[in-house]
C-alpha positions in Angstrom: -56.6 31.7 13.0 -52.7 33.3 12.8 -52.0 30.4 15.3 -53.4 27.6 13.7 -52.1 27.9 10.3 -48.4 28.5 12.4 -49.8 25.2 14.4 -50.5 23.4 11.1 -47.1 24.2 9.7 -45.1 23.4 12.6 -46.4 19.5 12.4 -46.5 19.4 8.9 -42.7 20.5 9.1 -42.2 18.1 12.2 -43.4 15.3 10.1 -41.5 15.9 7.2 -38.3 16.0 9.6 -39.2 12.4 10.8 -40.2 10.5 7.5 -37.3 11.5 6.0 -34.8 11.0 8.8 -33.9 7.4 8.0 -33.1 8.0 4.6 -30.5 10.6 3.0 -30.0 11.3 -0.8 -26.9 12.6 -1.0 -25.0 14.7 -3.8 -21.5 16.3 -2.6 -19.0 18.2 -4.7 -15.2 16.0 -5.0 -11.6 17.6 -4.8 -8.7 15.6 -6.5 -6.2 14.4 -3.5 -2.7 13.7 -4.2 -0.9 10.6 -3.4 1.4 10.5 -0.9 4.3 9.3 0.9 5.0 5.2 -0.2 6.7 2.4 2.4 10.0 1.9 2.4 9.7 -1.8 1.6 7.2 -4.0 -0.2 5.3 -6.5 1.8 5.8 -9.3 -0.8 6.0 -9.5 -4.7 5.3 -13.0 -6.0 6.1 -14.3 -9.3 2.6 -15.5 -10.3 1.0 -12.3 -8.5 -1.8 -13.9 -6.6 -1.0 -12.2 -3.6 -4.0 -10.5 -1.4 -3.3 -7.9 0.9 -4.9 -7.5 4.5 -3.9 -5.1 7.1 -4.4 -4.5 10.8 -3.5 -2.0 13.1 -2.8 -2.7 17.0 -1.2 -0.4 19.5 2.1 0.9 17.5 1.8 -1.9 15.1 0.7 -2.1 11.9 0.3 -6.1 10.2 0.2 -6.5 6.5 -0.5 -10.5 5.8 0.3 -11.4 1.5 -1.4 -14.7 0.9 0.3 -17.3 -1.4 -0.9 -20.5 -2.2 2.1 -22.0 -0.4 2.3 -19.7 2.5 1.0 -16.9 4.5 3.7 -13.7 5.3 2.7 -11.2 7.8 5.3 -8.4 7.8 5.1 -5.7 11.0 6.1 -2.4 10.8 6.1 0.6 13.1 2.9 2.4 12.8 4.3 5.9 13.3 7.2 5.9 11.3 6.1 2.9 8.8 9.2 1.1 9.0 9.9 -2.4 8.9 10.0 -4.1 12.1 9.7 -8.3 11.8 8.0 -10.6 9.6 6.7 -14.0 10.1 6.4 -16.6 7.3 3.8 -19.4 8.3 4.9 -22.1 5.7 1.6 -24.7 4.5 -0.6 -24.9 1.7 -3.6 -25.2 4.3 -2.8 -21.4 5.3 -3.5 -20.0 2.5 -7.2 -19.9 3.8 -6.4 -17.4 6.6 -7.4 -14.0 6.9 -6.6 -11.7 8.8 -8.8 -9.4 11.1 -8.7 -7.0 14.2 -9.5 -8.5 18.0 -9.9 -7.2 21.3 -7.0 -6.4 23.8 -4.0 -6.0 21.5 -5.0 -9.2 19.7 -5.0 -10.1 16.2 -7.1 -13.6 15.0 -6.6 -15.6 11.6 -9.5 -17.3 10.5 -9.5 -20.4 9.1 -12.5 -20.6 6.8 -11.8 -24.5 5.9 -11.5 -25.8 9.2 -14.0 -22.4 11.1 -10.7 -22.0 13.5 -9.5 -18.9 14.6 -6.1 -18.3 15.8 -5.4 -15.8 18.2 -1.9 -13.8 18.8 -1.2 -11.4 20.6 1.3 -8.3 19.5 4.5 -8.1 21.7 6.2 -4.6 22.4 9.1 -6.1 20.0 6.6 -6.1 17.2 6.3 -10.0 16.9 3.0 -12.1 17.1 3.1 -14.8 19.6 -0.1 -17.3 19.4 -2.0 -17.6 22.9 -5.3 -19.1 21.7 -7.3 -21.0 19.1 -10.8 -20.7 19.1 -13.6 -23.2 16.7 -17.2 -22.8 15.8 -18.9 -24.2 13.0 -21.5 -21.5 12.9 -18.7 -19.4 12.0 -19.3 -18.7 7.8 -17.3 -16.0 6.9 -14.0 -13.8 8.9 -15.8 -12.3 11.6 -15.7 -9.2 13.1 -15.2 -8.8 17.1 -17.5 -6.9 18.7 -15.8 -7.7 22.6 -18.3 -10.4 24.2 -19.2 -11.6 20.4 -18.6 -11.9 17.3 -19.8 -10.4 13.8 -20.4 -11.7 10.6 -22.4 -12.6 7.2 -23.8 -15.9 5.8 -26.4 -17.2 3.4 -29.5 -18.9 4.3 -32.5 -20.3 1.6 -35.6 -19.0 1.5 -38.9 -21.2 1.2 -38.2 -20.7 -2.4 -35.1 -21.8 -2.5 -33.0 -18.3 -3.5 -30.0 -17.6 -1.4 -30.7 -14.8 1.3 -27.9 -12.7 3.0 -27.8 -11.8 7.1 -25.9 -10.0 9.0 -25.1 -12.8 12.2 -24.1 -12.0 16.2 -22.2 -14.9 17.7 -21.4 -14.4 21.3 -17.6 -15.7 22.2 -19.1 -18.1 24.8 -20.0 -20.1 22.3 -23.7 -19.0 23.0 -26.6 -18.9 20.0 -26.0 -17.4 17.0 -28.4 -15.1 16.5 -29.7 -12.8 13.1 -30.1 -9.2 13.2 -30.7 -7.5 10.1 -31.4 -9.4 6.5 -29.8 -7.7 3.4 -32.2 -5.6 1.3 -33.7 -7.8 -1.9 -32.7 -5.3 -4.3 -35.0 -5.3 -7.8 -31.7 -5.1 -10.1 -28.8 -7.3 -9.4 -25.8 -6.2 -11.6 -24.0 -9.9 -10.4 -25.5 -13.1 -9.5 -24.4 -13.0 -5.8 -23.6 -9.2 -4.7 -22.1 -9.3 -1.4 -21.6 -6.5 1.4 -19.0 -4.6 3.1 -19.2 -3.8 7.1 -17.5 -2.5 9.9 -18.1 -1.9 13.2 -18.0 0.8 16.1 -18.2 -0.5 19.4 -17.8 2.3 21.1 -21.5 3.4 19.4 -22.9 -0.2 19.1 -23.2 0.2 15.4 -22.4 -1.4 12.0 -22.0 0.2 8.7 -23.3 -1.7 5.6 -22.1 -0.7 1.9 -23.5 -3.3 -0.8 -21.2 -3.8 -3.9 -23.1 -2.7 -6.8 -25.2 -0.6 -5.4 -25.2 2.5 -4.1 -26.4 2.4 -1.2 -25.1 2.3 2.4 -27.0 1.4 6.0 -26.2 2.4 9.1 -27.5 -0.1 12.0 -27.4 -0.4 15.4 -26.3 -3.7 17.1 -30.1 -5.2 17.4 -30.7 -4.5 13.6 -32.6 -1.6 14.1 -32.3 0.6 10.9 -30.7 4.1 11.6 -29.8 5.8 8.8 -30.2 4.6 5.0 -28.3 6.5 2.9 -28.8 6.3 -1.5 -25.7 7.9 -3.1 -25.7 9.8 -6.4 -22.1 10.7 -7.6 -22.1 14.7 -8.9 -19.9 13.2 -11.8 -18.9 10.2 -13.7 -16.1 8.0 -13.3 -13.9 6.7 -16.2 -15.6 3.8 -18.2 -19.1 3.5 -16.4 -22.1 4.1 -18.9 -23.7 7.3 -18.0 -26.7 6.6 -20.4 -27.3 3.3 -18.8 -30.7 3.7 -16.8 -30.7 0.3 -15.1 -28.0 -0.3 -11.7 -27.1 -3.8 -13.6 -25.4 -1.9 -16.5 -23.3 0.3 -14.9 -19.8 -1.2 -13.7 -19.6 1.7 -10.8 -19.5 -0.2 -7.0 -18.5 0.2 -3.6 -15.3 -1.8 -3.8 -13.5 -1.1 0.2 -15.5 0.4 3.1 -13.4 1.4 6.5 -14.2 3.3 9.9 -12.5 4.5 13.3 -14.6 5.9 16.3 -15.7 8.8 14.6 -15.9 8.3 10.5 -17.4 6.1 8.2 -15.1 6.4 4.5 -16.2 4.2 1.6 -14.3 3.4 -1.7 -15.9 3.0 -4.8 -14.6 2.4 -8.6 -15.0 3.5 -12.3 -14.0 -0.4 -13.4 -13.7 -3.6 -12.0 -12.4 -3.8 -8.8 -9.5 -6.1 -9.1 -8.5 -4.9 -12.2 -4.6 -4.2 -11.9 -4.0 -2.3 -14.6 -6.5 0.5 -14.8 -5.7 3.8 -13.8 -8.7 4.7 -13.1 -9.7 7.2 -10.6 -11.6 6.2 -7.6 -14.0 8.2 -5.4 -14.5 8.0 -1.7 -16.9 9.1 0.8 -17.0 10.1 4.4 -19.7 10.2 6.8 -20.3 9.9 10.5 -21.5 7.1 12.6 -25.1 9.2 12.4 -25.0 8.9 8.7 -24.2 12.5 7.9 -21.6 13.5 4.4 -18.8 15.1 5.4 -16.8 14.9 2.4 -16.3 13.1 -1.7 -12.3 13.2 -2.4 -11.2 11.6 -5.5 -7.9 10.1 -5.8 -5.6 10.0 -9.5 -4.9 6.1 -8.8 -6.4 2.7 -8.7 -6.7 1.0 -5.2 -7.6 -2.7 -3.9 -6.9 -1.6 -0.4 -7.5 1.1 2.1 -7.4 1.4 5.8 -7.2 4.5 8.4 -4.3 5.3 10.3 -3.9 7.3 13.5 -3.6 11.1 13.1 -4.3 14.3 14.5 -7.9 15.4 15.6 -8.4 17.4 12.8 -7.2 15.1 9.6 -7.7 11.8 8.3 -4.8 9.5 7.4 -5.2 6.5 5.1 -3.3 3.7 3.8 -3.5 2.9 0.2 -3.0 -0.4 -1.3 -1.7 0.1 -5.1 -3.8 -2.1 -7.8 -1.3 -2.4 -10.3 1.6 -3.4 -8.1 0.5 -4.0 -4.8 2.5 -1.7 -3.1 1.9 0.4 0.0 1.6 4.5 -0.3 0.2 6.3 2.8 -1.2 9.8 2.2 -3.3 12.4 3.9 -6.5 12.9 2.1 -8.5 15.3 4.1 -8.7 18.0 7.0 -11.9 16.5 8.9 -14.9 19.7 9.4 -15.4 19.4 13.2 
């Protein structure tokens, strides 16, 4: 009888284990980080400040591109010592359309959004950008993400009753089929009339990481759509200016606002106020978790980002670059020591 209660247990306990490994709730106590050391030079400051920042990192290069409605810049600096090595200014009103994104093989690609062209350059030794490539496809909807044979990225589709619906879409490079693999969760409370999502990707693992803005939520997918981890955040304390009382996710201004990963981490941004607000000082939380969905760390931060991206560091730390809400500077800074 000693045995089958143990029996019992044991599958009870086993079963337990697997309903609730798809889903995390997840509280985690916060330490205030510091900011850190700031570039030596500006990217661009326009008059009218209606510059956007983008970054990308390949080999010992990092690329900043400032949008402007009469021009694109994209300044290069040295990634390990952040100091400025070249910049290119691609004069046209038509590029101010182009954004930036990471490709394969020490490649970077602009995408076009009017015209669905992407132009490929590759990053020279002398830090410049020399373009080898331009690539079209009108299935392309948004700037994608490349996955090595294909690319990644989100549209909108209609449903039979006419409401918009969000997908995540694989587009293979050869111009094959594009293809959906995973549909955005209908959520019951919308806090804005088209909430949209942030992703990245990790080939290495064949996943993608899904935060949705205004919610607080992140999934963790596999590159067929198959749902690995679902993880439902619930901050231990209150950021500046969102309404603690407020019961429904519509009425509080609180959202995933940034989300970035390397090979090992997954580390998500999210804000007491609205996102693009310049002049708040508000602080700002962030997450970190790895590629199986598991916390690692909450750090807060004393100022206001739009930005954020990893750098390279050592095995046991985190380096991130921090792009500065109310004057769109850069400021790198070391924000934790990684628990390995």
């Amino acid at each position: 009888m000693k045995y089958l209660h143990l029996m019992i247990l044991s599958i009870f306990l086993n079963f337990s284990c697997q309903k609730n490994n798809k889903n995390l709730h997840l509280n985690l106590t916060e330490e205030e980080i510091p900011l850190g050391e700031k570039l030596t030079e500006t990217p661009i400051k326009t008059k009218d400040d209606l510059s956007v920042i983008r970054t990308a990192i390949r080999g010992s290069s990092l690329i900043a591109q400032n949008q402007h409605p009469e021009h694109d810049l994209l300044t290069i600096f040295d990634i390990n010592t952040l100091q400025l090595k070249g910049k290119i200014l691609r004069q046209g009103k038509k590029h101010n359309s182009a954004e930036l994104f990471e490709m394969s093989d020490n490649q970077v690609g602009l995408f076009d959004k009017d015209r669905k062209k992407i132009g490929v350059f590759r990053v020279n030794e002398n830090r410049s950008l020399n373009k080898i490539d331009e690539k079209y496809s009108k299935d392309l909807k948004t700037c994608p993400i490349d996955c090595g044979d294909s690319f990644i990225y989100t549209r909108y589709s209609r449903n039979d009753k006419g409401q918009r619906w969000k997908e995540i879409v694989k587009l293979p490079k050869d111009n094959g089929e594009a293809k959906v693999i995973y549909d955005f969760p209908d959520f019951k409370y919308k806090p804005t009339k088209e909430y949209y999502c942030l992703y990245k990707v990790n080939k290495d693992a064949q996943r993608i990481a899904i935060a949705y803005t205004g919610h607080r939520r992140i999934d963790i997918i596999d590159f067929k759509g198959n749902l690995i981890r679902k993880i439902t955040v619930s901050p231990d304390a209150q950021l500046e200016g969102e309404n603690k009382d407020s019961k429904k996710p519509q009425n509080r201004i609180i959202e995933y606002s940034d989300l970035r990963a390397n090979s090992k981490y997954i580390i998500t941004k999210y804000s007491g106020g609205a996102v693009f607000n310049r002049n708040t000082k508000a602080k700002e939380l962030f997450e970190v978790y790895d590629w199986d969905g598991n916390p690692i760390k909450r750090f807060k931060t004393n100022n206001s980002f739009l930005r954020f991206r990893i750098l390279p560091s050592a095995e046991d730390s985190i380096k991130l670059l921090g792009i500065l809400a109310w004057d769109y500077s850069l400021a790198t800074f070391v924000v934790l020591k990684a628990r390995v």
